[in-house]
C-alpha positions as protocol buffer text, in pm:
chain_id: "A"
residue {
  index: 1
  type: UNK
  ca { x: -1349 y: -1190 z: 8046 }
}
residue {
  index: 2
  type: UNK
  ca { x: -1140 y: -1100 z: 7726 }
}
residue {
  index: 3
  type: UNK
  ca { x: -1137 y: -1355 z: 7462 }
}
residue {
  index: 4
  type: UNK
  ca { x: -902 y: -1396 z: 7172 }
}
residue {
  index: 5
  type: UNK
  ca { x: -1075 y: -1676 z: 7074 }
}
residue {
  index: 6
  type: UNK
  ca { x: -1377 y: -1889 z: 7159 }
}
residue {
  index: 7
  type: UNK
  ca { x: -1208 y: -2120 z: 7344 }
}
residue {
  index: 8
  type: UNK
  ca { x: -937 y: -1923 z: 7505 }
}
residue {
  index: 9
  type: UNK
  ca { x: -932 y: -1634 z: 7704 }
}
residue {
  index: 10
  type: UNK
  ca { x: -685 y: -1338 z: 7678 }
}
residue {
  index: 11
  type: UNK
  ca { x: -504 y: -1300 z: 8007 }
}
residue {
  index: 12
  type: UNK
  ca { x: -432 y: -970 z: 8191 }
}
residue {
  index: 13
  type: UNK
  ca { x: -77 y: -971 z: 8117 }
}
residue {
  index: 14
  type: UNK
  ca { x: -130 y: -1052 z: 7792 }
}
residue {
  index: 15
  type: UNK
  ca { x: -350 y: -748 z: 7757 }
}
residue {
  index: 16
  type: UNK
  ca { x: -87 y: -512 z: 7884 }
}
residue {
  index: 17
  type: UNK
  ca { x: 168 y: -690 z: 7592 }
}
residue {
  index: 18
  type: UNK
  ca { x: -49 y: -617 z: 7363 }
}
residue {
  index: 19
  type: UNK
  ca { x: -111 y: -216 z: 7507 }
}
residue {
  index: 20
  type: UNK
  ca { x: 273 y: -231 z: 7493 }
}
residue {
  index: 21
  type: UNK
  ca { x: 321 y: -293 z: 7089 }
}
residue {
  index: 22
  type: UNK
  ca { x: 309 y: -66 z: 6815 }
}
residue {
  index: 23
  type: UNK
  ca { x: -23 y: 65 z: 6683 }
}
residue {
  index: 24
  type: UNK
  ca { x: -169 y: -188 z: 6416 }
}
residue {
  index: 25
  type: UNK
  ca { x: 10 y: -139 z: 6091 }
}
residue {
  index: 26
  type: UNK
  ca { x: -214 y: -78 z: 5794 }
}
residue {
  index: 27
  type: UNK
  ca { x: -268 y: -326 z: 5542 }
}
residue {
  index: 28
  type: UNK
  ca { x: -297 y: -336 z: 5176 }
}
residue {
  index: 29
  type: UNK
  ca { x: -649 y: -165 z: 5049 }
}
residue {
  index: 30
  type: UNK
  ca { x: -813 y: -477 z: 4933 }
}
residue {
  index: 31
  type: UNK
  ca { x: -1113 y: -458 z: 4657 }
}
residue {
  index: 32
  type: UNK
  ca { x: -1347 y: -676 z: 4659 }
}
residue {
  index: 33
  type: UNK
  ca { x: -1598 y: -858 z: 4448 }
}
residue {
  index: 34
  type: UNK
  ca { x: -1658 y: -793 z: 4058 }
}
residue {
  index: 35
  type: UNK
  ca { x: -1830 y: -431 z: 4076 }
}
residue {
  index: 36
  type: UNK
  ca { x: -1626 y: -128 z: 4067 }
}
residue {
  index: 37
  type: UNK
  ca { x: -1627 y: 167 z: 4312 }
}
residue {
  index: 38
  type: UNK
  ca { x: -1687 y: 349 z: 4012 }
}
residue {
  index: 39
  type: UNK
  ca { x: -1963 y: 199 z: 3928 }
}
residue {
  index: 40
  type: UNK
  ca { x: -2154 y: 158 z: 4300 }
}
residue {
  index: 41
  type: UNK
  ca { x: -2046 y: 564 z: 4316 }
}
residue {
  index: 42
  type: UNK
  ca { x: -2227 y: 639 z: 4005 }
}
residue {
  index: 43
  type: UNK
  ca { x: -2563 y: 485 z: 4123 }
}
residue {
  index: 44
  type: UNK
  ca { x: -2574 y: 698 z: 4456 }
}
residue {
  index: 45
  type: UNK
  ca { x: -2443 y: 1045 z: 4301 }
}
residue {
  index: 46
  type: UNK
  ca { x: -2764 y: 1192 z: 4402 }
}
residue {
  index: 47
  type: UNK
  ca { x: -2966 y: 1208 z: 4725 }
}
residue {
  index: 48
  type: UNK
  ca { x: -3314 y: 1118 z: 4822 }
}
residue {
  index: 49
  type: UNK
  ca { x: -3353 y: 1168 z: 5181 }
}
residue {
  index: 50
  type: UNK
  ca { x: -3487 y: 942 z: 5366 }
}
residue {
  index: 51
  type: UNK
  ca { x: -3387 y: 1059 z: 5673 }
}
residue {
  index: 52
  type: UNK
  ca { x: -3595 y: 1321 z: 5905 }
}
residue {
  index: 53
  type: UNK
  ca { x: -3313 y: 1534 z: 5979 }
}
residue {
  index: 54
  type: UNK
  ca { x: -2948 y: 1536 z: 5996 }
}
residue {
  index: 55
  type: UNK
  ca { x: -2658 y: 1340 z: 6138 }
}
residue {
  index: 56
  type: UNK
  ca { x: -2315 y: 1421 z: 6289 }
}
residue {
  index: 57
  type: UNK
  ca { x: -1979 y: 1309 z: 6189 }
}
residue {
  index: 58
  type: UNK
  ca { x: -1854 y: 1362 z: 6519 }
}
residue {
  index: 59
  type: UNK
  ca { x: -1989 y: 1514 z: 6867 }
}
residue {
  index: 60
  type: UNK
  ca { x: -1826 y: 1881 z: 6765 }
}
residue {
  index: 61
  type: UNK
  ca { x: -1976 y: 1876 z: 6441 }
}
residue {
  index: 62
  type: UNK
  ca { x: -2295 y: 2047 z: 6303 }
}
residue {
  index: 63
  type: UNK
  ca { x: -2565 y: 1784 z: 6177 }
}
residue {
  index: 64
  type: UNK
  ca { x: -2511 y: 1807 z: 5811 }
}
residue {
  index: 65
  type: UNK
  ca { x: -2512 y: 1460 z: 5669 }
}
residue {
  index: 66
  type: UNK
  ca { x: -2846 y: 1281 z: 5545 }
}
residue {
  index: 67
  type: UNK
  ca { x: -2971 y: 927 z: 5522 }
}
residue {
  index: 68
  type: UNK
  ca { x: -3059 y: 869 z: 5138 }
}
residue {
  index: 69
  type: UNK
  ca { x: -3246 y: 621 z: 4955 }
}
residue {
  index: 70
  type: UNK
  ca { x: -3365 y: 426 z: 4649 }
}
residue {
  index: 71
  type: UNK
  ca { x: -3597 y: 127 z: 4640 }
}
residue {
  index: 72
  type: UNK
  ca { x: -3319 y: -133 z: 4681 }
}
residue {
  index: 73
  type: UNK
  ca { x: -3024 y: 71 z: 4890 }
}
residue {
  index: 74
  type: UNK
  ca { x: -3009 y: 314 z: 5155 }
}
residue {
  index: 75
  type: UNK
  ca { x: -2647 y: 537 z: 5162 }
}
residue {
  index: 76
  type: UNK
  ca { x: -2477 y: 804 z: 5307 }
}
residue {
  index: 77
  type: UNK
  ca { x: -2142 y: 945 z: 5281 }
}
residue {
  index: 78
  type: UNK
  ca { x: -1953 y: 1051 z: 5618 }
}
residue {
  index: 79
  type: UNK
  ca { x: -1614 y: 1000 z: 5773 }
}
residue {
  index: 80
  type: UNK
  ca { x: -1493 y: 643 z: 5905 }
}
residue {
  index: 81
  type: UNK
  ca { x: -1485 y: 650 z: 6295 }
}
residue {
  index: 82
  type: UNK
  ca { x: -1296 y: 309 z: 6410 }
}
residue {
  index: 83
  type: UNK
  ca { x: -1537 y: 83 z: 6621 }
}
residue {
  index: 84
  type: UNK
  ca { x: -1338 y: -123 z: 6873 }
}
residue {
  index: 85
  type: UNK
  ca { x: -1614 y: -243 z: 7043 }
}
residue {
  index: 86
  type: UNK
  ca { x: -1693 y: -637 z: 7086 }
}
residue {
  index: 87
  type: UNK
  ca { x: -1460 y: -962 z: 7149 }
}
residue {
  index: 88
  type: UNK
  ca { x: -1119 y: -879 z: 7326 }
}
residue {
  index: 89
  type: UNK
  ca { x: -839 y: -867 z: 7090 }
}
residue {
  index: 90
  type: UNK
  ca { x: -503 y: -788 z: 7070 }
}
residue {
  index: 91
  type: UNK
  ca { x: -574 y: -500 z: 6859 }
}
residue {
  index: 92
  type: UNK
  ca { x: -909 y: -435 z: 7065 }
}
residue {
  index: 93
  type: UNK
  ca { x: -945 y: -426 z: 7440 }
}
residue {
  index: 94
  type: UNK
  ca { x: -937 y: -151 z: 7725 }
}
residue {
  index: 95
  type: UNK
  ca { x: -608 y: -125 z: 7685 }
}
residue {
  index: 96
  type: UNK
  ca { x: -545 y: -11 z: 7321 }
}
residue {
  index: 97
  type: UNK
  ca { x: -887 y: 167 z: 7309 }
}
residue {
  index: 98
  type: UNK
  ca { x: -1038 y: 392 z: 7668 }
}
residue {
  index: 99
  type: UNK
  ca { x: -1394 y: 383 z: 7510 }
}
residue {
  index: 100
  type: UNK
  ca { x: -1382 y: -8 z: 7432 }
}
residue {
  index: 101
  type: UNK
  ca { x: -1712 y: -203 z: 7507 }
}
residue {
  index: 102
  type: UNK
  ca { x: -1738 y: -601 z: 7540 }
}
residue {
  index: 103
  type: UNK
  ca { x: -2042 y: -655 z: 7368 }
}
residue {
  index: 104
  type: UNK
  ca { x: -2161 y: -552 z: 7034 }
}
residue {
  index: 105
  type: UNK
  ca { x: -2513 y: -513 z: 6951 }
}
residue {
  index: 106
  type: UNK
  ca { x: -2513 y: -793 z: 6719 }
}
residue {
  index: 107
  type: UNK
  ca { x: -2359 y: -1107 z: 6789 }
}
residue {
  index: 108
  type: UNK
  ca { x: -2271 y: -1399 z: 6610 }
}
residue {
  index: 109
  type: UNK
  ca { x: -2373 y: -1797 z: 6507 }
}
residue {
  index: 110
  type: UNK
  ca { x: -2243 y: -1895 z: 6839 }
}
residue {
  index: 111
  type: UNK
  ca { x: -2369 y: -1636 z: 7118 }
}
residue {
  index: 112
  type: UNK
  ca { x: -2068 y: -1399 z: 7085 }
}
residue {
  index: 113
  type: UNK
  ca { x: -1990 y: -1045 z: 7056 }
}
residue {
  index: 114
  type: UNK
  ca { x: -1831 y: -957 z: 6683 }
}
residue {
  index: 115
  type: UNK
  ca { x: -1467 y: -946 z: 6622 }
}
residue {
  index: 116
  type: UNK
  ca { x: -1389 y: -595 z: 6579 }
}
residue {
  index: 117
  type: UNK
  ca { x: -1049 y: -651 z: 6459 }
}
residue {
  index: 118
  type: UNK
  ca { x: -1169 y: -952 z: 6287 }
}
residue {
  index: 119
  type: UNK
  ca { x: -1505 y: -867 z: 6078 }
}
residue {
  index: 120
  type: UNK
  ca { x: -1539 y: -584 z: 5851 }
}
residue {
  index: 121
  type: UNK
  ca { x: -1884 y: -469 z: 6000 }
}
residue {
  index: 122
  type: UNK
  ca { x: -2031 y: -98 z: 6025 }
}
residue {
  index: 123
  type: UNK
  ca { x: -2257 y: 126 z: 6298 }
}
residue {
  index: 124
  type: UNK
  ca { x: -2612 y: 252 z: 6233 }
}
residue {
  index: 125
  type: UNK
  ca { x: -2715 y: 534 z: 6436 }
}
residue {
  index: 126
  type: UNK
  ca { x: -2937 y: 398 z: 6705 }
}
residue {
  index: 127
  type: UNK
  ca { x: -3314 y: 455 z: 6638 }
}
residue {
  index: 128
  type: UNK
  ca { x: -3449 y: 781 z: 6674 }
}
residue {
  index: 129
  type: UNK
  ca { x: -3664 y: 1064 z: 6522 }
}
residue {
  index: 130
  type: UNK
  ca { x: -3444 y: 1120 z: 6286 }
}
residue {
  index: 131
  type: UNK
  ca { x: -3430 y: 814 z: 6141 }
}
residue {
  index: 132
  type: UNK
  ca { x: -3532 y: 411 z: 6203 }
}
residue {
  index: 133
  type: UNK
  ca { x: -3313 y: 194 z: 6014 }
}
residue {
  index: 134
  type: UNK
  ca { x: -3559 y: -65 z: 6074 }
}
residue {
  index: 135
  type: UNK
  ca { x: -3838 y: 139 z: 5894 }
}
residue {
  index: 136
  type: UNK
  ca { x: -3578 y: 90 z: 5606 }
}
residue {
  index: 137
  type: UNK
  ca { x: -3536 y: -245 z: 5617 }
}
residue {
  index: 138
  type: UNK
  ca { x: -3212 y: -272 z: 5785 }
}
residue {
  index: 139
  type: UNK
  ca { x: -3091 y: -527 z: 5975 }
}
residue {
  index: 140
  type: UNK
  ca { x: -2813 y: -684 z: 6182 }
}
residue {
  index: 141
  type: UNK
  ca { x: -2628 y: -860 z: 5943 }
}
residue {
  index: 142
  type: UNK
  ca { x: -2752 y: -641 z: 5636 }
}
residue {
  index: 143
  type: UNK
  ca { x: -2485 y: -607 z: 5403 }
}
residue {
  index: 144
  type: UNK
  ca { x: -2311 y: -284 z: 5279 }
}
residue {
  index: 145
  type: UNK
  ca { x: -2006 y: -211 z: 5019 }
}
residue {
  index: 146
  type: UNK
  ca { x: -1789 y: 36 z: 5194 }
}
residue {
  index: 147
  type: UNK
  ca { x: -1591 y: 268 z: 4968 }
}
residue {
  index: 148
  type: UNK
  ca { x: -1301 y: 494 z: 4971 }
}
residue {
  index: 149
  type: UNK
  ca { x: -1084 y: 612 z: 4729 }
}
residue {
  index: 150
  type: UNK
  ca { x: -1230 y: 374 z: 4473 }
}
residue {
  index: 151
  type: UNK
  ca { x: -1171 y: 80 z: 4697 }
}
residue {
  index: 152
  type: UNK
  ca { x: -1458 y: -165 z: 4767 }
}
residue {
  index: 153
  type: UNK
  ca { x: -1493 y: -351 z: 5090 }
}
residue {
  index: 154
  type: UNK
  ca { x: -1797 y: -549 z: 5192 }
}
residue {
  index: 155
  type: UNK
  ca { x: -1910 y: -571 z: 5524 }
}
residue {
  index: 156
  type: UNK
  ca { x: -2180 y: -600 z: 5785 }
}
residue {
  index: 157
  type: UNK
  ca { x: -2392 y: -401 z: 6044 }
}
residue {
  index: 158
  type: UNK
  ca { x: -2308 y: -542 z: 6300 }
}
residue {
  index: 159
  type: UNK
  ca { x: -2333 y: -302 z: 6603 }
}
residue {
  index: 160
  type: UNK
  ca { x: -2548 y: 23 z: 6670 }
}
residue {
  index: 161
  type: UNK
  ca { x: -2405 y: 392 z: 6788 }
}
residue {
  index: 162
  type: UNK
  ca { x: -2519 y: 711 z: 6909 }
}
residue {
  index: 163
  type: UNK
  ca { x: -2834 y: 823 z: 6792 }
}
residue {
  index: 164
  type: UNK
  ca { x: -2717 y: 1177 z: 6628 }
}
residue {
  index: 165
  type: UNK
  ca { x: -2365 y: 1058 z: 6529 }
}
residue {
  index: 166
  type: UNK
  ca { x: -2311 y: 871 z: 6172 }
}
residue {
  index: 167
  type: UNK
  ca { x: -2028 y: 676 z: 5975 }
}
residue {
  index: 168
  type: UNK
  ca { x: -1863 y: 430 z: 6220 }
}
residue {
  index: 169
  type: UNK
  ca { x: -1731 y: 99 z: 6083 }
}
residue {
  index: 170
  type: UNK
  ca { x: -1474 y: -210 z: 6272 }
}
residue {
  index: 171
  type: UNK
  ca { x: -1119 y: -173 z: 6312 }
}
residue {
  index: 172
  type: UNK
  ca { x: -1120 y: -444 z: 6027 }
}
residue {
  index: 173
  type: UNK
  ca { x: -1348 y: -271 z: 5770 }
}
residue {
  index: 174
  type: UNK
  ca { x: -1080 y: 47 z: 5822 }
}
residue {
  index: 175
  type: UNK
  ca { x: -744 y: -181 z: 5777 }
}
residue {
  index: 176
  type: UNK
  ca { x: -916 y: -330 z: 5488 }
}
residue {
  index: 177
  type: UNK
  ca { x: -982 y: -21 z: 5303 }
}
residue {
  index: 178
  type: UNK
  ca { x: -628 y: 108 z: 5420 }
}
residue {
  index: 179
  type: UNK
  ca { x: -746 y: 328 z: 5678 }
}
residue {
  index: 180
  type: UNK
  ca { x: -568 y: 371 z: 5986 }
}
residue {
  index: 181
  type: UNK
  ca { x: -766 y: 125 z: 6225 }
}
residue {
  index: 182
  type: UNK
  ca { x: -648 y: 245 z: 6547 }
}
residue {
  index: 183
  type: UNK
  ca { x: -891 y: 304 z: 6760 }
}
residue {
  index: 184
  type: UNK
  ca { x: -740 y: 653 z: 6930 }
}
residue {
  index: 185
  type: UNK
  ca { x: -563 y: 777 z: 6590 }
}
residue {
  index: 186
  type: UNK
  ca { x: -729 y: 616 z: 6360 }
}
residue {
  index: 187
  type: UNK
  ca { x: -1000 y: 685 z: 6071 }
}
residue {
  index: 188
  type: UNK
  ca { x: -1086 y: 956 z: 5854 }
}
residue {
  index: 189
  type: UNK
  ca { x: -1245 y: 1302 z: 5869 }
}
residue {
  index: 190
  type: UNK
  ca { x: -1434 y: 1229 z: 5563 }
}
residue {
  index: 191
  type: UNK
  ca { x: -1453 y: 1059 z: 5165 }
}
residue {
  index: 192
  type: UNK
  ca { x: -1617 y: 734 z: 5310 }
}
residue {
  index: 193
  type: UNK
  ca { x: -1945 y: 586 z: 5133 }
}
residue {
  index: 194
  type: UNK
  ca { x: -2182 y: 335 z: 5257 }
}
residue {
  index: 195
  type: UNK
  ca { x: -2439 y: 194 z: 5081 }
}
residue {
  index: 196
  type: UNK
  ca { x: -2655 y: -83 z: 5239 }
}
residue {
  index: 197
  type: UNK
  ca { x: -2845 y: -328 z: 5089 }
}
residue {
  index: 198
  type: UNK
  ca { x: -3205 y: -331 z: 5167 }
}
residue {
  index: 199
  type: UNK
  ca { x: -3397 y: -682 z: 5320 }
}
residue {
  index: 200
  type: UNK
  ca { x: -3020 y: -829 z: 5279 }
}
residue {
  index: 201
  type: UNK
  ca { x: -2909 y: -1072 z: 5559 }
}
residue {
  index: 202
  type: UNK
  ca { x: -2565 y: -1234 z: 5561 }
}
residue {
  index: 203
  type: UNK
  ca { x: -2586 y: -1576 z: 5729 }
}
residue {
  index: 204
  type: UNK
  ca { x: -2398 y: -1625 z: 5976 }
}
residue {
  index: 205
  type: UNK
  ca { x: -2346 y: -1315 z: 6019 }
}
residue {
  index: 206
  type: UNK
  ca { x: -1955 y: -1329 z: 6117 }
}
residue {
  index: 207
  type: UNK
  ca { x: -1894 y: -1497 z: 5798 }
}
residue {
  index: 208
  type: UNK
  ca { x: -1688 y: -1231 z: 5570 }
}
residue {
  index: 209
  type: UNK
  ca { x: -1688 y: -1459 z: 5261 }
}
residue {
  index: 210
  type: UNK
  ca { x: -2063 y: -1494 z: 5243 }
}
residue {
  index: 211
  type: UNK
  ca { x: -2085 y: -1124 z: 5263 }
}
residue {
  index: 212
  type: UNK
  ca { x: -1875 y: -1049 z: 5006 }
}
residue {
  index: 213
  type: UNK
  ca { x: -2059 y: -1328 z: 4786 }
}
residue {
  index: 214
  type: UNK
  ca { x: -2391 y: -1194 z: 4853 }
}
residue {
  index: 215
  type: UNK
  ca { x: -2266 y: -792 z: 4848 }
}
residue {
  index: 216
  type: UNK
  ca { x: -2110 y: -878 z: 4519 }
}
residue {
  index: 217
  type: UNK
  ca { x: -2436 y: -1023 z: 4386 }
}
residue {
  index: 218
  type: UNK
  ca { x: -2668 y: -750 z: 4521 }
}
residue {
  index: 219
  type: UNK
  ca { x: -2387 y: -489 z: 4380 }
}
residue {
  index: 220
  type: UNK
  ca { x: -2403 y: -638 z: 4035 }
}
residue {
  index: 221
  type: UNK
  ca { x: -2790 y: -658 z: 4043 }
}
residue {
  index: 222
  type: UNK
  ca { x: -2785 y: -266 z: 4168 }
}
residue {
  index: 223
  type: UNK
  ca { x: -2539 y: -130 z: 3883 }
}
residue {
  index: 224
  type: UNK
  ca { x: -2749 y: -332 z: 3602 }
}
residue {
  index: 225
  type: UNK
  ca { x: -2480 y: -657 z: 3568 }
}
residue {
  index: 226
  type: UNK
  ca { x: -2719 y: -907 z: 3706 }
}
């Protein structure tokens, strides 16, 4: 069942209403928190891979991107796929989106999937040989600063994709950074970092203010303006 909230469910018709409307409109880019694109840029200019090989953008594309790494942040810099996946939605369900899942692998405070077109969250390639995000000390709930073009958007991981495919993030992280969030002609080719902050854990996890507050305070602490 299709839910546009916790306590009520999104009806059939309702879903074909929804199919019916234009595509989501953009929003504004928002920045957020104290510490400049600029300056989260600067600190991963250069690569240390951690990864054992490479990842896809997309299923047509050679493996050319690498997971890299520092003691305190793991990053990588890919396109922006939109993730639809997780509680129905106007702006998310079978209708707007063919590939659209009900369940995310992460789910929130209360036992339910994430809010795709709620929660700015991002995908982490499913574990594999060529890389184990838990070996990293990533998490569900681990926050990242998303960037492009010198926006800064904090979000989550909060779900987990194919194993050779790389930079996926919510239909809310994309709006947010003024990306095109739908889910058939949305996202970007390329231009999109993500840096995630090792042993971090946003609590609960579907709660964008306290990953912005802690992002903002790991950022500061990663740039040297702790």
């Amino acid at each position: 069942m299709f839910r546009c909230s916790k306590t009520a469910a999104l009806s059939g018709a309702a879903l074909l209403v929804a199919a019916a409307l234009p595509a989501t409109a953009t929003a504004r880019p928002a920045h957020e928190g104290s510490v400049s694109a600029r300056e989260l840029l600067a600190k991963v200019r250069s690569c240390t891979r951690i990864s054992d090989g490479l990842f896809r953008s997309d299923a047509d594309q050679e493996e050319s991107i690498p997971v890299c790494g520092t003691s305190s942040v793991v990053h990588w810099k890919a396109d922006l796929d939109i993730d639809c996946d997780g509680l129905g939605s106007p702006e998310c369900n079978p209708y707007t989106d063919e590939y659209w899942q009900p369940e995310t692998a992460y789910w929130d405070s209360e036992g339910y999937p994430l809010d795709s077109a709620d929660l700015p969250f991002i995908v982490v390639p499913a574990i594999s040989s060529v890389w184990d995000y838990n070996y990293s000390r990533i998490r569900g709930g681990t926050v990242a600063a998303v960037i492009y073009r010198n926006r800064v958007v904090y979000a989550v991981v909060g779900d987990v994709g194919p194993t050779d495919l790389i930079g996926e993030a919510s239909h809310a992280t994309a709006r947010a950074l003024g990306i095109d969030p739908d889910p058939t002609t949305g996202g970007v080719n390329s231009g999109v970092t993500y840096i995630l902050f090792r042993d971090s854990k946003v609590t609960p996890i579907e709660s964008h203010r306290a990953a912005v507050r802690l992002g903002d305070r790991l950022a500061r602490k990663f740039v040297g303006r702790s």
